[in-house]
C-alpha positions as CSV (number, residue, x, y, z in Angstrom):
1,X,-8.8,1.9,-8.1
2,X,-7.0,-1.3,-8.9
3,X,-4.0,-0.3,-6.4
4,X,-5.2,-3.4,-4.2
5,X,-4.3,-6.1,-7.1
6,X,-1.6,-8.3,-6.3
7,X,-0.6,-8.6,-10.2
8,X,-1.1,-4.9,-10.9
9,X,0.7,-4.0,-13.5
10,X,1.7,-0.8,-16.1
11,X,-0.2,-2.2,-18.8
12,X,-3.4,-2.5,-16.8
13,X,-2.8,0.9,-15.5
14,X,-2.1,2.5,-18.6
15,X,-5.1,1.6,-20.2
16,X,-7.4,2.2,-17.1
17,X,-6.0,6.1,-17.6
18,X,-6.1,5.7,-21.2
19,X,-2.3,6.8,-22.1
20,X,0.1,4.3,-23.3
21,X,2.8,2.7,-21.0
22,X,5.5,5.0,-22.2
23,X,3.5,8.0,-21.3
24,X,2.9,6.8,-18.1
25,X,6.6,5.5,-17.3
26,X,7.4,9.5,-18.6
27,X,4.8,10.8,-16.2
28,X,6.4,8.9,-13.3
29,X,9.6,10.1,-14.0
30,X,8.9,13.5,-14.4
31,X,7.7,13.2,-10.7
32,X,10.8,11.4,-9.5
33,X,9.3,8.1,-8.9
34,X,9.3,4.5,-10.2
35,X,5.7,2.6,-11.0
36,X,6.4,0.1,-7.8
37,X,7.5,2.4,-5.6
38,X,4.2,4.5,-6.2
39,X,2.0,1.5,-5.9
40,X,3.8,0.4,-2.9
41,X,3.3,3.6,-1.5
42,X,-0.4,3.6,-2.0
43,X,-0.5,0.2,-0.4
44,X,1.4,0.5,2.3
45,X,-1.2,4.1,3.4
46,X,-4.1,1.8,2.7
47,X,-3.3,-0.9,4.8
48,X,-2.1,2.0,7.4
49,X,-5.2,3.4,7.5
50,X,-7.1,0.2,7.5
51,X,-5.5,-1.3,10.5
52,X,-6.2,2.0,11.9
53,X,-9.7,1.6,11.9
54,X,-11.2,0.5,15.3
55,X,-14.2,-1.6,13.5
56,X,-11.9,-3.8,11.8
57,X,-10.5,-6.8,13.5
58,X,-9.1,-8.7,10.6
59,X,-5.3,-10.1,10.8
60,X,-2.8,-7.9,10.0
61,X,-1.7,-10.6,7.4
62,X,-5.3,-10.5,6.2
63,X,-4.9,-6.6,5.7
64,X,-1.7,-7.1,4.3
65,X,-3.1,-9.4,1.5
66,X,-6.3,-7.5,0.6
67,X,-3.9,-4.4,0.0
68,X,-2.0,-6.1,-2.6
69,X,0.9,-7.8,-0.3
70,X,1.2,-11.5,-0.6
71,X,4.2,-12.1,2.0
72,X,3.3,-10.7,5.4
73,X,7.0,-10.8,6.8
74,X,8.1,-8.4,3.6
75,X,5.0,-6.6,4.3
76,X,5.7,-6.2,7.9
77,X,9.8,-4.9,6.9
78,X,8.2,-2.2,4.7
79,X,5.6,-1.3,7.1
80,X,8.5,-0.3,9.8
81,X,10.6,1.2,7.6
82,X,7.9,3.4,5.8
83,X,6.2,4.4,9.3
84,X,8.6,3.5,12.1
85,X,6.6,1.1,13.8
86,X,5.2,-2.6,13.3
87,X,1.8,-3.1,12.0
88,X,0.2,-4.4,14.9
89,X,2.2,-1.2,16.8
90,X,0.6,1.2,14.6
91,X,-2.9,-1.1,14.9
92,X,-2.7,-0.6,18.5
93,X,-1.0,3.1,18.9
94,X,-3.9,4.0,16.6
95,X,-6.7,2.8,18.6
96,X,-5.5,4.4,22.0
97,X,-8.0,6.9,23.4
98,X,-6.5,9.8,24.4
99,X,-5.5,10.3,28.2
């Protein structure tokens, strides 16, 4: 629930799920993934299905920051690399009515 926190971190995590950091480093692993790469993840579908949404006008630097991201440009990089397209692409493939 704390996934949109700029200074997210294991500890604060940990506790939230009440294991210790260990356990959750081992739980993580066990799946393959790191702790960043899974909160980046969960940003990055966030913000995609934000900037999806046809009643939201915001920025997509705005979006960007209240999911976490604090450098719109690096944002933007792992946006098109996650999903193919640009933000404001997806923003405005998303929002096409059909035929």
């Amino acid at each position: 629930s704390h996934v949109q926190e700029p200074d997210l971190a294991a500890g604060r995590i940990a506790a939230e799920h009440h294991i210790s950091v260990r356990q959750l480093y081992r739980i993580l692993a066990s799946e393959g993934i790191s702790l960043g790469d899974w909160i980046r993840t969960r940003r990055l579908e966030g913000a995609r299905r934000e900037l999806a949404a046809a009643f939201l006008h915001d920025p997509v630097s705005v979006v960007a920051r209240r999911w976490g991201f604090t450098d719109a440009s690096s944002f933007a990089r792992m946006f098109r690399t996650s999903f193919g397209v640009s933000p404001g692409e997806w923003r405005q493939l998303s929002r096409q009515s059909p035929g």
